[in-house]
C-alpha positions in Angstrom: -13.3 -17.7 54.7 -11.4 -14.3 54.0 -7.9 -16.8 54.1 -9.7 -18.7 51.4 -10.8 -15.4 48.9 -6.9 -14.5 49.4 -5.8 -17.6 48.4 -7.6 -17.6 45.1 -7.1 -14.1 44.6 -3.5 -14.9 44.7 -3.6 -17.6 42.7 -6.1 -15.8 40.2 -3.2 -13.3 40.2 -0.6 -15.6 39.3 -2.7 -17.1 36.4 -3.0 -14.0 34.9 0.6 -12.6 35.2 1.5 -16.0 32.7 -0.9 -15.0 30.6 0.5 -12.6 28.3 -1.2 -11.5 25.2 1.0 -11.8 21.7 1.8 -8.5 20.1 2.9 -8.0 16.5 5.7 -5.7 15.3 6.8 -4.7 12.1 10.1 -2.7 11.1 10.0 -1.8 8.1 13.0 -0.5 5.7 12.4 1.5 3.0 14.7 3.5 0.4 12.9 6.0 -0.8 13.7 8.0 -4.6 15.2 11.0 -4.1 13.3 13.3 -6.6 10.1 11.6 -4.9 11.0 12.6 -1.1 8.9 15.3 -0.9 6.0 13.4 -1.9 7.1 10.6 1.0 7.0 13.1 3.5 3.9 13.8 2.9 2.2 10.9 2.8 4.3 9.0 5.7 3.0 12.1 7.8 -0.2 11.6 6.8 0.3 7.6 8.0 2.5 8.0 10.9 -0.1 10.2 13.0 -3.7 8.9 11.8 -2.0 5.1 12.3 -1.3 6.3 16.0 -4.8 6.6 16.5 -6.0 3.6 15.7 -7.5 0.8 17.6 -4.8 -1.3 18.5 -2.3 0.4 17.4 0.5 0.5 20.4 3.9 2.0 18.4 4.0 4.0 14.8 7.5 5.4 14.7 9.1 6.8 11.5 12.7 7.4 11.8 15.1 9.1 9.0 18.4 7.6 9.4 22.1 9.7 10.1 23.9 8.4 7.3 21.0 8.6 4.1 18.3 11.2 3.9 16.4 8.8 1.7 16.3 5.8 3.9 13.9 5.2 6.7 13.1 2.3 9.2 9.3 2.2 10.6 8.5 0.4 13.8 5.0 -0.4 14.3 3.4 -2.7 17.0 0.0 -4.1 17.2 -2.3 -5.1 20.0 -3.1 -8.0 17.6 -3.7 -9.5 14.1 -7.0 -7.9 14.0 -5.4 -4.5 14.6 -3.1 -5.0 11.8 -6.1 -6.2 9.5 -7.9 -2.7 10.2 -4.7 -0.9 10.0 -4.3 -2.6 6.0 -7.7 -1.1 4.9 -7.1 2.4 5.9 -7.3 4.7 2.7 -3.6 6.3 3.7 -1.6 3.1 4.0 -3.2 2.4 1.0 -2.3 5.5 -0.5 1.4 4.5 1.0 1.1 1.2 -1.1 0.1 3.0 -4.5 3.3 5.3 -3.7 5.0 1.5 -3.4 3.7 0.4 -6.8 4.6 3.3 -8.5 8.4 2.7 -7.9 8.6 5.9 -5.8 10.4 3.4 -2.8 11.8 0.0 -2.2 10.5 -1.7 1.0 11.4 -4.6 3.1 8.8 -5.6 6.1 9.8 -8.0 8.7 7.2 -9.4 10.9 7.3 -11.2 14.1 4.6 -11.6 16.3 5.5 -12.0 20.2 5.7 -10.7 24.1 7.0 -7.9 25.9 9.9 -8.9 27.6 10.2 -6.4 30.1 7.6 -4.5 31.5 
């Protein structure tokens, strides 16, 4: 009996290890104006560390790149869709996306939703 439980612990254990849950990750580009950087700063902040706190939300990284203080790539990653749905109703992404309308950046999101590849 105990060779049979091992057995179909193993085997229980192999099922689950090929079951991997999707994540999704965005990098995001954005050039921001350069008499409206102060005003970024701000509100990416503001993003950045409330987003990292959400439920579902694995990965909120805002990095200013070496060679333009105005440009900056966002990596985010997501449990799943449903974490990105609650994540774009949050009053300071939306803030983020008035800041988008108002010309004060141009943005370029790429999406892809997949697996971790190594552990």
């Amino acid at each position: 009996a105990i060779a049979t439980v091992l057995l179909l612990l193993s085997q229980l254990q192999s099922e689950i290890s090929d079951f991997v849950m999707p994540v999704v990750s965005l990098v995001v580009e954005v050039n921001v104006k350069e008499d409206r950087r102060d005003e970024f700063l701000q509100l990416i902040e503001k993003d950045a560390v409330a987003s990292r706190n959400e439920p579902g939300c694995l990965r909120f990284d805002v990095i200013e790149t070496a060679d333009d203080p105005n440009k900056f790539i966002f990596y985010e990653l997501y449990s799943d869709e449903d974490a990105v749905a609650y994540h774009n109703e949050q009053p300071y992404l939306l803030d983020v996306v008035k800041f988008v309308e108002s010309g004060g950046m141009d943005i370029v999101i790429k999406r892809a939703v997949g697996k971790f590849m190594t552990d």
